[in-house]
N, CA, C and O atoms as a GROMACS GRO file, in nm:
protein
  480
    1UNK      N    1   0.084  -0.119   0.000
    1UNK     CA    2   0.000   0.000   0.000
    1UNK      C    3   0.088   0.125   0.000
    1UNK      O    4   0.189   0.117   0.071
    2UNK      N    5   0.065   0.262  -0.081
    2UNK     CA    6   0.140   0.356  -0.073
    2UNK      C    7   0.070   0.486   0.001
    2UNK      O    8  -0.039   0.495   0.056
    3UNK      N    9   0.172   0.581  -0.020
    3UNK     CA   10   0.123   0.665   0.078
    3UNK      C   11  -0.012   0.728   0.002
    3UNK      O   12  -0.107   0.770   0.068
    4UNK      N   13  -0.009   0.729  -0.156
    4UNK     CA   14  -0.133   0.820  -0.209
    4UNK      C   15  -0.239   0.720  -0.188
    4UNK      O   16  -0.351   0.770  -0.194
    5UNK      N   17  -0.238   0.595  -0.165
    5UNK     CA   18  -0.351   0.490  -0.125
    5UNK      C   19  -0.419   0.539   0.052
    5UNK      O   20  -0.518   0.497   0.111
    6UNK      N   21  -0.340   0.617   0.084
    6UNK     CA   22  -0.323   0.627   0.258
    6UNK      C   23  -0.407   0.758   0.228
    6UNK      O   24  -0.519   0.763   0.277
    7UNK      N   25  -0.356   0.882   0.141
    7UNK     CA   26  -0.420   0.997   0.138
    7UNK      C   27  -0.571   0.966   0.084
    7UNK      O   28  -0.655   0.946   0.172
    8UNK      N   29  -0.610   0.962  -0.042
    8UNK     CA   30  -0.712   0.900  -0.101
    8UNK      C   31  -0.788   0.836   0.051
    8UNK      O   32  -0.876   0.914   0.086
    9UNK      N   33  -0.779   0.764   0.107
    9UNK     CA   34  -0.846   0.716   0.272
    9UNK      C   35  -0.895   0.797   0.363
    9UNK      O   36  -0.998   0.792   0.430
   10UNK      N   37  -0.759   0.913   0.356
   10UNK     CA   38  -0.765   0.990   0.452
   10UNK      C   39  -0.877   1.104   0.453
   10UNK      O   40  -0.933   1.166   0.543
   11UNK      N   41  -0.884   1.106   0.326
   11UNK     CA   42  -0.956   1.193   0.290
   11UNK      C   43  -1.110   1.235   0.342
   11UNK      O   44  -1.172   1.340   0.332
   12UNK      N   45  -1.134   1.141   0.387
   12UNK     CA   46  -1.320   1.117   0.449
   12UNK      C   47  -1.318   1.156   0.609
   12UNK      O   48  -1.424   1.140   0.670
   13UNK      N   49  -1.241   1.188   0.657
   13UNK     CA   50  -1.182   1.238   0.784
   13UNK      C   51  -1.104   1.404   0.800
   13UNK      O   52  -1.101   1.499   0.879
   14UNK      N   53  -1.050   1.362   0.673
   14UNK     CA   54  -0.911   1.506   0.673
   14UNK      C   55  -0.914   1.606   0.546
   14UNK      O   56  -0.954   1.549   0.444
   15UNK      N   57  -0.879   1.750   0.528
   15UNK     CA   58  -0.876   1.815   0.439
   15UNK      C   59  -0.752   1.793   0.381
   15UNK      O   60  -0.674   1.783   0.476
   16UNK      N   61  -0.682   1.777   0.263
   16UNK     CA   62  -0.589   1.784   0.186
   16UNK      C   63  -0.477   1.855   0.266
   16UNK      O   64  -0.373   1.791   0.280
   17UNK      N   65  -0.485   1.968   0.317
   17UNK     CA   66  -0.375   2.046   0.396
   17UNK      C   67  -0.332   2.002   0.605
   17UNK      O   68  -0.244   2.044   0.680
   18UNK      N   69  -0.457   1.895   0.626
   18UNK     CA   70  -0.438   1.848   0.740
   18UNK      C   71  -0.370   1.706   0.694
   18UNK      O   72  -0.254   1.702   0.737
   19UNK      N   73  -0.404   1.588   0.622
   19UNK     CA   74  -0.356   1.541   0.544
   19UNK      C   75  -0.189   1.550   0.559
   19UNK      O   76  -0.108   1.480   0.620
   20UNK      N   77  -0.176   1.665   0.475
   20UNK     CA   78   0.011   1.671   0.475
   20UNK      C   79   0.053   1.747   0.611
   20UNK      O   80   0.172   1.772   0.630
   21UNK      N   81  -0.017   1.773   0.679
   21UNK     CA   82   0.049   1.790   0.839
   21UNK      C   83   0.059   1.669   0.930
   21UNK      O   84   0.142   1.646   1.018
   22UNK      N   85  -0.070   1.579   0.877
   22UNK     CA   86  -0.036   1.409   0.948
   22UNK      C   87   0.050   1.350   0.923
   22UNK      O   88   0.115   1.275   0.996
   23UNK      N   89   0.068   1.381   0.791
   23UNK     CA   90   0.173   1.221   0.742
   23UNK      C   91   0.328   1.323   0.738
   23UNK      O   92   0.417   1.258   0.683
   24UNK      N   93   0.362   1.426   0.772
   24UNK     CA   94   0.439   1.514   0.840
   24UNK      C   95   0.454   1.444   0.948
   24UNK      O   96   0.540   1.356   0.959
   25UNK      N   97   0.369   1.477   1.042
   25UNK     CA   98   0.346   1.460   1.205
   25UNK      C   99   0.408   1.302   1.252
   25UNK      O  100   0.495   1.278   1.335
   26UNK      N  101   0.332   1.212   1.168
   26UNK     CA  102   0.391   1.048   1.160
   26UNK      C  103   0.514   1.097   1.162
   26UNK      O  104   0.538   1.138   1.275
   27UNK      N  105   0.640   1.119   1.062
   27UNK     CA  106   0.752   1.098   1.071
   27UNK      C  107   0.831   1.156   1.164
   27UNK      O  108   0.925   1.100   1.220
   28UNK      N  109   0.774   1.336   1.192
   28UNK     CA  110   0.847   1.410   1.307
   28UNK      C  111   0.832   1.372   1.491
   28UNK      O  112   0.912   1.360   1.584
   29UNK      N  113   0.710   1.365   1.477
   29UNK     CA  114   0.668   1.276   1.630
   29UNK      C  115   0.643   1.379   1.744
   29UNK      O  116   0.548   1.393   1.821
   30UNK      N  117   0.782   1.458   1.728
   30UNK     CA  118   0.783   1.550   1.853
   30UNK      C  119   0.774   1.690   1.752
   30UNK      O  120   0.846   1.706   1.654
   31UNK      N  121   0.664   1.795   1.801
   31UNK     CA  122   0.675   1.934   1.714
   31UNK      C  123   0.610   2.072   1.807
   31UNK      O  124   0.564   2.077   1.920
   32UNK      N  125   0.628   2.159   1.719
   32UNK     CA  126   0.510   2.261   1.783
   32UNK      C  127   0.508   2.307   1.693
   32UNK      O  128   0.586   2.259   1.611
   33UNK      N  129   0.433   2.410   1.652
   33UNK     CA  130   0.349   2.510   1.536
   33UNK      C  131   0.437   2.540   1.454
   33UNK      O  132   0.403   2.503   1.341
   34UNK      N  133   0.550   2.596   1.458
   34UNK     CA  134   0.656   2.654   1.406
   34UNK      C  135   0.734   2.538   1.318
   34UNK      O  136   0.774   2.576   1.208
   35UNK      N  137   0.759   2.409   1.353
   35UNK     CA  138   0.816   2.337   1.273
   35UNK      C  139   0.700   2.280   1.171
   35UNK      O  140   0.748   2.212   1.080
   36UNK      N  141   0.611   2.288   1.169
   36UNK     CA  142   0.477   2.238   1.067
   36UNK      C  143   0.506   2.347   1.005
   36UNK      O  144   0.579   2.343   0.906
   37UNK      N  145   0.444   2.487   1.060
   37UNK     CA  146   0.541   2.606   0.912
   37UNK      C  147   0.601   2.620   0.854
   37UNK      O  148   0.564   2.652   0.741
   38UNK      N  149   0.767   2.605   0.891
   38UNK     CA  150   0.868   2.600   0.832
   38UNK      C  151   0.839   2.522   0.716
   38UNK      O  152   0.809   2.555   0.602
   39UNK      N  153   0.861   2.370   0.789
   39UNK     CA  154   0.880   2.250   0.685
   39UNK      C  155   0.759   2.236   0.590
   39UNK      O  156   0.794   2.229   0.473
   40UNK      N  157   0.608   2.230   0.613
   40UNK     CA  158   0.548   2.242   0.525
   40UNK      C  159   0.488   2.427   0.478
   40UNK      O  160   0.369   2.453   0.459
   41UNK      N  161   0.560   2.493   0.472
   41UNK     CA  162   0.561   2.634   0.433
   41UNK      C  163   0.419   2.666   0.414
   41UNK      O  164   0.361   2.684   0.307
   42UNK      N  165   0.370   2.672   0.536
   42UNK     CA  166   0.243   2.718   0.576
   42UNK      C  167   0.230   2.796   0.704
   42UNK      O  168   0.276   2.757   0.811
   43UNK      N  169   0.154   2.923   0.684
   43UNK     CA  170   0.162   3.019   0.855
   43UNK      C  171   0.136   2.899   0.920
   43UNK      O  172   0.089   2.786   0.908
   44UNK      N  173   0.210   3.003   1.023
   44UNK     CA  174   0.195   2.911   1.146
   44UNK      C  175   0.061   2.930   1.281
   44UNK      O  176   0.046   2.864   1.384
   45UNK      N  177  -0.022   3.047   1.228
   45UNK     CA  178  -0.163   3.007   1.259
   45UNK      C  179  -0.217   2.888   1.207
   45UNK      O  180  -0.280   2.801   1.269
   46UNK      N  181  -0.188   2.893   1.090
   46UNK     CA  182  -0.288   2.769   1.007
   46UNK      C  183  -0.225   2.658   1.093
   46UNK      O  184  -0.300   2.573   1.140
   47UNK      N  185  -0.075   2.654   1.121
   47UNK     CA  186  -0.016   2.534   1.208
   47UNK      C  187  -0.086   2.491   1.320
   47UNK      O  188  -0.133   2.382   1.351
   48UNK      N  189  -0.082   2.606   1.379
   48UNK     CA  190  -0.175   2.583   1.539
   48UNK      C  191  -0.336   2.553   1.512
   48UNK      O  192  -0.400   2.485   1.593
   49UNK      N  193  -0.390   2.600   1.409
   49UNK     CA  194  -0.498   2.526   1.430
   49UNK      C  195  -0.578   2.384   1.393
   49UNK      O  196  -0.681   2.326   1.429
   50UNK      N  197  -0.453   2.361   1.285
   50UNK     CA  198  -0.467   2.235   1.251
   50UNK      C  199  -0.400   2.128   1.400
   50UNK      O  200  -0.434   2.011   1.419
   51UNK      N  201  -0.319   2.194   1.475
   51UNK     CA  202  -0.252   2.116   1.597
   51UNK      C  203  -0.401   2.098   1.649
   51UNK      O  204  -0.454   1.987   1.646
   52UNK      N  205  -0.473   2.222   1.701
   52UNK     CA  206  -0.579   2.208   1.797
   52UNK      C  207  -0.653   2.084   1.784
   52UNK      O  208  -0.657   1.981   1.852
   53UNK      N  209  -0.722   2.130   1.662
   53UNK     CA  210  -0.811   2.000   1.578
   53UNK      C  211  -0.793   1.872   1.580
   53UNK      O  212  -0.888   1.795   1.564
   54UNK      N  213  -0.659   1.829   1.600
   54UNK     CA  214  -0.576   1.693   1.624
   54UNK      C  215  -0.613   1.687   1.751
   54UNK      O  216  -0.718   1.629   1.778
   55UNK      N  217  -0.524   1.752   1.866
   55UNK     CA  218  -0.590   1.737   1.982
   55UNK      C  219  -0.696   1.730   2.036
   55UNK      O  220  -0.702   1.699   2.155
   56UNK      N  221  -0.791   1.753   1.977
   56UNK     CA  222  -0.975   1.727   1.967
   56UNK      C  223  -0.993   1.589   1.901
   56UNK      O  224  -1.070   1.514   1.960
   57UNK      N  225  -0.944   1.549   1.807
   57UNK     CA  226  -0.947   1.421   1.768
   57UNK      C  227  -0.859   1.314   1.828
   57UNK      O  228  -0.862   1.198   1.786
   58UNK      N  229  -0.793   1.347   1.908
   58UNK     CA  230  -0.689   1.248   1.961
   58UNK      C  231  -0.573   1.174   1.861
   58UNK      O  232  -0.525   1.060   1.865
   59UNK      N  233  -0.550   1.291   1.768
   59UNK     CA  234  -0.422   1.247   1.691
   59UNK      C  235  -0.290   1.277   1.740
   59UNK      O  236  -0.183   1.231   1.699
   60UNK      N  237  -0.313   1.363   1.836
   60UNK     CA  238  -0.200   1.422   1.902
   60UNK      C  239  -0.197   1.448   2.073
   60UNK      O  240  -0.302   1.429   2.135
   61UNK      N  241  -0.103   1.482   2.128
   61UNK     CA  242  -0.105   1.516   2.270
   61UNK      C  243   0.000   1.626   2.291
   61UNK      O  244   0.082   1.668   2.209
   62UNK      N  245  -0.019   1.658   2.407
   62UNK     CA  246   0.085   1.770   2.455
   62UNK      C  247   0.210   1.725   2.540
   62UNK      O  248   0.210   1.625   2.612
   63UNK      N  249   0.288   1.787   2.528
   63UNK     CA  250   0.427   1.724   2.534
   63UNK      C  251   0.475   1.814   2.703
   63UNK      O  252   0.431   1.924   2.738
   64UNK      N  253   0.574   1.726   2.779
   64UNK     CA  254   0.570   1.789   2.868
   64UNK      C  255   0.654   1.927   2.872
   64UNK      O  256   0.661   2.012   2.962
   65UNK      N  257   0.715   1.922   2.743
   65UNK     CA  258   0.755   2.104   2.710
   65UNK      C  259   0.680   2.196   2.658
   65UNK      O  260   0.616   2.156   2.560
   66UNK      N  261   0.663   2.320   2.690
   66UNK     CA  262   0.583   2.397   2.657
   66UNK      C  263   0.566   2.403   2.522
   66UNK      O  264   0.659   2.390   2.442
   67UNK      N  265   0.412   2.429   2.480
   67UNK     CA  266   0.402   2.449   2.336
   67UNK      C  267   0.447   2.357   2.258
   67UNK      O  268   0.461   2.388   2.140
   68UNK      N  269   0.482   2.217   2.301
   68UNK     CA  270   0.562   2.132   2.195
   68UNK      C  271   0.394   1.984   2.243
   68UNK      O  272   0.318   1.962   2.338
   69UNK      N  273   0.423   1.925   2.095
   69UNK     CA  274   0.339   1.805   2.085
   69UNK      C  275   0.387   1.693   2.017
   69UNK      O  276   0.458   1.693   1.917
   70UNK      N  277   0.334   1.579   2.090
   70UNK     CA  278   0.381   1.452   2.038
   70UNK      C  279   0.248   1.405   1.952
   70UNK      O  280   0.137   1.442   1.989
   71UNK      N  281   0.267   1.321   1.836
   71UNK     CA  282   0.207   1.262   1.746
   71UNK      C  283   0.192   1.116   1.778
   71UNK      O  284   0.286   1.038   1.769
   72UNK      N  285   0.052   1.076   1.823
   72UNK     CA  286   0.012   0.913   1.877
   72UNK      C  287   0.059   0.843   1.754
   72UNK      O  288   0.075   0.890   1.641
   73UNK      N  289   0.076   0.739   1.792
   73UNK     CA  290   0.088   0.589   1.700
   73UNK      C  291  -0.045   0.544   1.627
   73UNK      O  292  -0.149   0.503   1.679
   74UNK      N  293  -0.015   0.560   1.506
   74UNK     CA  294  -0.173   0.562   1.409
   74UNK      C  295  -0.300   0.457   1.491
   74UNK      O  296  -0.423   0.448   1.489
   75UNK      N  297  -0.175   0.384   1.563
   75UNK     CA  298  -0.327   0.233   1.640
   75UNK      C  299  -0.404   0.297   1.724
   75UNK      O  300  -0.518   0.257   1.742
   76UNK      N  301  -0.349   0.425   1.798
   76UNK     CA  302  -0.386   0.483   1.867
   76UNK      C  303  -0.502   0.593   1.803
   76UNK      O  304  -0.625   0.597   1.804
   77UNK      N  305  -0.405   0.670   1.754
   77UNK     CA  306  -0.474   0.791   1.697
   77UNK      C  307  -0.621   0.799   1.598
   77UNK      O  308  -0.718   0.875   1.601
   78UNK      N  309  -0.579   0.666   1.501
   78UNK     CA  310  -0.692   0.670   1.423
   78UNK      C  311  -0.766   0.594   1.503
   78UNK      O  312  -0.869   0.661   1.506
   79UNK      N  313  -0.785   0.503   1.568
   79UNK     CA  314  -0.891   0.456   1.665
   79UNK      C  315  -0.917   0.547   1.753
   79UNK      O  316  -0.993   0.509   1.842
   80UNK      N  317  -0.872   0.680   1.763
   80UNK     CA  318  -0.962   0.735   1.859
   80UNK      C  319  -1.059   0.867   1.721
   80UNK      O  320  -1.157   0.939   1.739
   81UNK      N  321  -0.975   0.846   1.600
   81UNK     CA  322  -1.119   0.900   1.523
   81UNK      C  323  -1.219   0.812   1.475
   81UNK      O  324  -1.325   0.852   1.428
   82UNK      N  325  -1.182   0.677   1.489
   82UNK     CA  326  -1.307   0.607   1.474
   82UNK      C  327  -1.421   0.618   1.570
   82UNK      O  328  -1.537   0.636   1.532
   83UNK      N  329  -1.383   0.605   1.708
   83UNK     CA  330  -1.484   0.613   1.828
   83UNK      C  331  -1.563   0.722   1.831
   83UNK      O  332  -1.680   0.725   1.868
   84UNK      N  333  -1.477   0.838   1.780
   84UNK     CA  334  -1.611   0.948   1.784
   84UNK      C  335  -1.685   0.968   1.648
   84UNK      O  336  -1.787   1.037   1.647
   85UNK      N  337  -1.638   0.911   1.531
   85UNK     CA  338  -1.711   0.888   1.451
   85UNK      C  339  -1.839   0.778   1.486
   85UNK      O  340  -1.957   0.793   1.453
   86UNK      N  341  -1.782   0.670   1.559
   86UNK     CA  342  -1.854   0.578   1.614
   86UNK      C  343  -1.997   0.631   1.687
   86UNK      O  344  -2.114   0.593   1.677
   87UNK      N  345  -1.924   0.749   1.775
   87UNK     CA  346  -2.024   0.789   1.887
   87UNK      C  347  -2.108   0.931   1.834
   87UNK      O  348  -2.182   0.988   1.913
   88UNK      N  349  -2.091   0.981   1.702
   88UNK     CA  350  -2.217   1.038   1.649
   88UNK      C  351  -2.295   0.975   1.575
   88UNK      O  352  -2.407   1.015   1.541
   89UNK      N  353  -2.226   0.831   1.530
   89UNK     CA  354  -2.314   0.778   1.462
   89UNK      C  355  -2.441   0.698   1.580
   89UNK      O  356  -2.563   0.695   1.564
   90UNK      N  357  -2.360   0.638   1.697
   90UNK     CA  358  -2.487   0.637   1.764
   90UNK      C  359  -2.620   0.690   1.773
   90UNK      O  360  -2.739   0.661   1.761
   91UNK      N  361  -2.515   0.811   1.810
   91UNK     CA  362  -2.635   0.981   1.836
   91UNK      C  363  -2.712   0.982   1.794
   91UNK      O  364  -2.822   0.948   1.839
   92UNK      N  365  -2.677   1.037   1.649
   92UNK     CA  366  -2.785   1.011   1.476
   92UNK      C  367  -2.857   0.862   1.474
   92UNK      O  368  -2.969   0.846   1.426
   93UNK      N  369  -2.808   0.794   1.512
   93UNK     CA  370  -2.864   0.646   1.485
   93UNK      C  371  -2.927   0.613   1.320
   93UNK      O  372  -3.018   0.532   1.303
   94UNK      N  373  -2.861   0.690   1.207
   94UNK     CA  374  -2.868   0.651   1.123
   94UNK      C  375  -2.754   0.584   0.997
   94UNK      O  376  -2.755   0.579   0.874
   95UNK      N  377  -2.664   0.542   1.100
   95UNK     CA  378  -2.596   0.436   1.019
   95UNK      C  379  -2.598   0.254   1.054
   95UNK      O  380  -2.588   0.210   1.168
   96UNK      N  381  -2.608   0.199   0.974
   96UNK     CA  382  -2.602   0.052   0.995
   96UNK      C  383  -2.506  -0.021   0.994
   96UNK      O  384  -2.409   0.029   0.939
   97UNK      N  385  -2.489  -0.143   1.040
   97UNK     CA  386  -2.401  -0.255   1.050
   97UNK      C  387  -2.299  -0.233   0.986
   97UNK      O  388  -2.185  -0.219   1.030
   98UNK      N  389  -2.346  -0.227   0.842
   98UNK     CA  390  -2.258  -0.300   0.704
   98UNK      C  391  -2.175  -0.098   0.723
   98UNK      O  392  -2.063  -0.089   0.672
   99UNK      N  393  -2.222   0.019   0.779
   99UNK     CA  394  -2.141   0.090   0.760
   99UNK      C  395  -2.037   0.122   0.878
   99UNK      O  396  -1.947   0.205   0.868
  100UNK      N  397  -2.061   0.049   0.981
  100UNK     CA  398  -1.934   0.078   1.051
  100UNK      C  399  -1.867  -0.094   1.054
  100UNK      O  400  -1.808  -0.132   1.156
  101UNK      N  401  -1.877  -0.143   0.991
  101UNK     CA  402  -1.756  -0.290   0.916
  101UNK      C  403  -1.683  -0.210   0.852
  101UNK      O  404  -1.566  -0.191   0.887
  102UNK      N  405  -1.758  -0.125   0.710
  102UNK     CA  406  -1.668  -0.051   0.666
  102UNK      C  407  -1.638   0.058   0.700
  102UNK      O  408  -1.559   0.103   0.618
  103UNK      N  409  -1.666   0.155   0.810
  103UNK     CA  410  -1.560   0.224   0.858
  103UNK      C  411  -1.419   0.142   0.955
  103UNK      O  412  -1.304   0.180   0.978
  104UNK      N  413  -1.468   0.058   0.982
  104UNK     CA  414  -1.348  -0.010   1.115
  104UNK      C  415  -1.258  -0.052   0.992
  104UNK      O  416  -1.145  -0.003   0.999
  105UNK      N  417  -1.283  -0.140   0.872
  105UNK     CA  418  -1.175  -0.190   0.811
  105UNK      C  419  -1.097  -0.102   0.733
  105UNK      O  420  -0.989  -0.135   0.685
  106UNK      N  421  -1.157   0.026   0.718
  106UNK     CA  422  -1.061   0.160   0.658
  106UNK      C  423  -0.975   0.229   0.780
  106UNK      O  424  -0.882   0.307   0.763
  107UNK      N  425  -1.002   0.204   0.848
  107UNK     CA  426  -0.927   0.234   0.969
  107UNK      C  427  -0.834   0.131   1.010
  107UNK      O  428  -0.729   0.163   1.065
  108UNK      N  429  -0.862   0.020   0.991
  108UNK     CA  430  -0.755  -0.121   0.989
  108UNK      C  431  -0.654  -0.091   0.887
  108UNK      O  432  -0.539  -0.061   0.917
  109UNK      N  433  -0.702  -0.100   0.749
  109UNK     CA  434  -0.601  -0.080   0.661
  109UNK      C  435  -0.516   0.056   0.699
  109UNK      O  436  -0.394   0.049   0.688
  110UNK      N  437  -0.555   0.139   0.729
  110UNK     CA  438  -0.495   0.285   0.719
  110UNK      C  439  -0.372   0.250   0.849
  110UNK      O  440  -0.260   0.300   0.852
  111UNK      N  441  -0.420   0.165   0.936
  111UNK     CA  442  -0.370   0.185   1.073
  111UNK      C  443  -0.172   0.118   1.024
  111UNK      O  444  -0.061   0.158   1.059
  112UNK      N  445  -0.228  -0.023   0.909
  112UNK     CA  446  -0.163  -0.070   0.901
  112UNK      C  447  -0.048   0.002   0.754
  112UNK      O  448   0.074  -0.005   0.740
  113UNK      N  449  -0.130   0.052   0.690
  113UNK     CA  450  -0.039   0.168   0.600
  113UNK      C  451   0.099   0.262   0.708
  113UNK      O  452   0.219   0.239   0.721
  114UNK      N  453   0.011   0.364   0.765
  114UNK     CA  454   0.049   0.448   0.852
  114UNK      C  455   0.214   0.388   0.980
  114UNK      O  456   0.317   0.453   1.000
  115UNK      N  457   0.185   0.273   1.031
  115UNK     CA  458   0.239   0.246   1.150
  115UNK      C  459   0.424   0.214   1.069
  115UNK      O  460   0.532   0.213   1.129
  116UNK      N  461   0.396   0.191   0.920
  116UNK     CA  462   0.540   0.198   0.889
  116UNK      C  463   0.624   0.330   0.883
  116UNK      O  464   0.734   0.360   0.930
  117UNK      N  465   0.515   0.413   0.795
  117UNK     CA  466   0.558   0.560   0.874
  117UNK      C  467   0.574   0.595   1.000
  117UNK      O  468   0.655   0.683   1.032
  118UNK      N  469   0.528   0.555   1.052
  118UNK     CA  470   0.555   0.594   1.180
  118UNK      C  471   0.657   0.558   1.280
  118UNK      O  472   0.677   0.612   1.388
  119UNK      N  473   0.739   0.421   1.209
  119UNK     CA  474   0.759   0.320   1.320
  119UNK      C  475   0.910   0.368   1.237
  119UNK      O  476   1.001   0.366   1.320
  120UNK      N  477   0.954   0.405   1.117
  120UNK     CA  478   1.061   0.424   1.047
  120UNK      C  479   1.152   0.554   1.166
  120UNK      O  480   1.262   0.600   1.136
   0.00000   0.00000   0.00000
């Protein structure tokens, strides 16, 4: 599986420009706002708020240095955007069976795409 098989996935979750701050984030691990700018040459508002948004989704955490964040392990991270995908779909109660099989196994595959990035 390649990484544009991983984006193409990602996509139903992520905007194109959060996207290349994840699969960023996978390889750097440890960051804060300023190195997402630099390296992907984007303000570094747009940095911080794409950080926030992660931390609302549980793709990320806060690091015990100021202003700096660590990037979860995709087993982690994307299972915690499945659960709250999980838990509005409760809410709504209008999705069925056959659609969270196929959300869990896009999240399987992705988990298993991702964790080589990550693990490199």
């Amino acid at each position: 599986m390649s990484i544009e098989e991983a984006r193409k996935l990602l996509r139903e979750d992520f905007d194109d420009q959060e996207i290349e701050v994840y699969l960023y984030l996978l390889k750097k691990k440890d960051f804060d706002a300023k190195d997402i700018a630099k390296a992907l040459n984007i303000d570094e508002e747009i940095a911080s708020r794409i950080i926030n948004a992660f931390l609302e989704k549980g793709l990320v955490i806060a690091s015990s240095a100021k202003n700096r964040f660590k990037c979860l392990h995709p087993r982690m991270g994307l299972t915690n955007i499945y659960k709250i995908w999980e838990q509005k779909a409760l809410r709504d109660k209008n999705i069925g069976p056959a659609e969270y099989r196929k959300k869990r196994a896009k999240i399987e595959l992705l988990v298993r795409m991702l964790s080589n990035v990550y693990e490199q």
